[in-house]
C-alpha positions, 0 to 999 in steps of 0.5 A: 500500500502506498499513500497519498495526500488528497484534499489535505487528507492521506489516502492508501491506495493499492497499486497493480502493475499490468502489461495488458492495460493501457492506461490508468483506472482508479477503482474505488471500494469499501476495500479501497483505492485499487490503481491499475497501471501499464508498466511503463507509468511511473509512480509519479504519473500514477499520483498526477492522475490520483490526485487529477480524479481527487475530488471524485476518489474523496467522494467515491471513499465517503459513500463507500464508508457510509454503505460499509455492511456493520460487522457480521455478527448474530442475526445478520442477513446473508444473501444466498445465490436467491436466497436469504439466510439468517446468521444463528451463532449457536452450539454446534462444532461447524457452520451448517445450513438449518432451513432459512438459518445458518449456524455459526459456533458461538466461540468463532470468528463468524467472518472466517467461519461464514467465509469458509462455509460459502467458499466450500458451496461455490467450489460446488456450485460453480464448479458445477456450473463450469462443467455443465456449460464447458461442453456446450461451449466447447471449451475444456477448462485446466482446473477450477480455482475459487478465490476471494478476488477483491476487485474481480469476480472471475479470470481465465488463465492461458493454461485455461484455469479458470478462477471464479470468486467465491462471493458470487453466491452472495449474487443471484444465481444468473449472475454466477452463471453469467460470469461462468459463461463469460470466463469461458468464453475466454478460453475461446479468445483471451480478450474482450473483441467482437469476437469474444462477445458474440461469443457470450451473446450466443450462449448468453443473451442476457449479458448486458442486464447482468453486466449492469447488475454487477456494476451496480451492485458489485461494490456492495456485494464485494463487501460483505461478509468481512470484519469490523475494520473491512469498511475502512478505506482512508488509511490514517498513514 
C-alpha cells in the first residue's frame, strides 16, 4: 500500500502493475483505492492522475464508508445465490445450513467461519456450473480455482484455469452463471473483441442486464461478509 495526500487528507491506495492495460483506472471500494497501471507509468504519473480524479476518489471513499455492511455478527442477513439466510451463532462444532438459518459456533470468528462455509458451496456450485456449460461451449477448462478476488469476480488463465470468486453466491444465481459463461468464453479468445462477445451473446443473451447488475451492485456485494475494520478505506498513514 502506498499513500497519498488528497484534499489535505492521506489516502492508501493499492497499486497493480499490468502489461495488458493501457492506461490508468482508479477503482474505488469499501476495500479501497485499487490503481491499475501499464508498466511503463511511473509512480509519479500514477499520483498526477490520483490526485487529477481527487475530488471524485474523496467522494467515491465517503459513500463507500457510509454503505460499509456493520460487522457480521448474530442475526445478520446473508444473501444466498436467491436466497436469504439468517446468521444463528449457536452450539454446534461447524457452520451448517438449518432451513432459512445458518449456524455459526458461538466461540468463532463468524467472518472466517461464514467465509469458509460459502467458499466450500461455490467450489460446488460453480464448479458445477463450469462443467455443465464447458461442453456446450466447447471449451475444456485446466482446473477450477475459487478465490476471494477483491476487485474481480472471475479470470481465465492461458493454461485455461479458470478462477471464479467465491462471493458470487452472495449474487443471484444468473449472475454466477453469467460470469461462468463469460470466463469461458475466454478460453475461446483471451480478450474482450467482437469476437469474444458474440461469443457470450450466443450462449448468453442476457449479458448486458447482468453486466449492469454487477456494476451496480458489485461494490456492495464485494463487501460483505468481512470484519469490523473491512469498511475502512482512508488509511490514517
Amino acid at each position: 500500500m502506498a499513500v497519498i495526500e488528497l484534499n489535505g487528507a492521506p489516502v492508501a491506495y493499492r497499486l497493480v502493475r499490468s502489461s495488458r492495460t493501457r492506461r490508468i483506472t482508479i477503482r474505488v471500494t469499501a476495500e479501497g483505492v485499487r490503481v491499475t497501471a501499464p508498466t511503463r507509468v511511473s509512480v509519479a504519473g500514477v499520483e498526477r492522475a490520483l490526485r487529477a480524479d481527487r475530488d471524485w476518489i474523496t467522494a467515491a471513499l465517503a459513500r463507500a464508508a457510509a454503505a460499509a455492511p456493520p460487522p457480521l455478527g448474530d442475526g445478520a442477513v446473508l444473501p444466498y445465490l436467491d436466497e436469504s439466510l439468517l446468521l444463528a451463532l449457536a452450539d454446534v462444532r461447524a457452520v451448517r445450513r438449518d432451513g432459512a438459518r445458518l449456524l455459526v459456533p458461538a466461540g468463532a470468528d463468524p467472518v472466517v467461519a461464514v467465509e469458509r462455509w460459502y467458499r466450500s458451496r461455490a467450489r460446488d456450485h460453480l464448479g458445477s456450473l463450469v462443467a455443465t456449460w464447458a461442453p456446450v461451449m466447447g471449451v475444456s477448462p485446466g482446473g477450477l480455482a475459487v478465490r476471494g478476488q477483491r476487485s474481480r469476480w472471475g479470470s481465465a488463465s492461458a493454461r485455461g484455469t479458470i478462477a471464479l470468486n467465491w462471493r458470487l453466491m452472495l449474487a443471484p444465481a444468473r449472475i454466477g452463471e453469467y460470469v461462468v459463461v463469460h470466463e469461458l468464453a475466454h478460453l475461446l479468445h483471451m480478450d474482450h473483441s467482437p469476437r469474444f462477445w458474440a461469443a457470450v451473446e450466443r450462449h448468453w443473451p442476457d449479458h448486458r442486464a447482468d453486466r449492469a447488475w454487477l456494476r451496480s451492485n458489485g461494490p456492495s456485494v464485494l463487501a460483505m461478509v468481512r470484519g469490523p475494520a473491512a469498511g475502512s478505506v482512508v488509511s490514517a498513514g
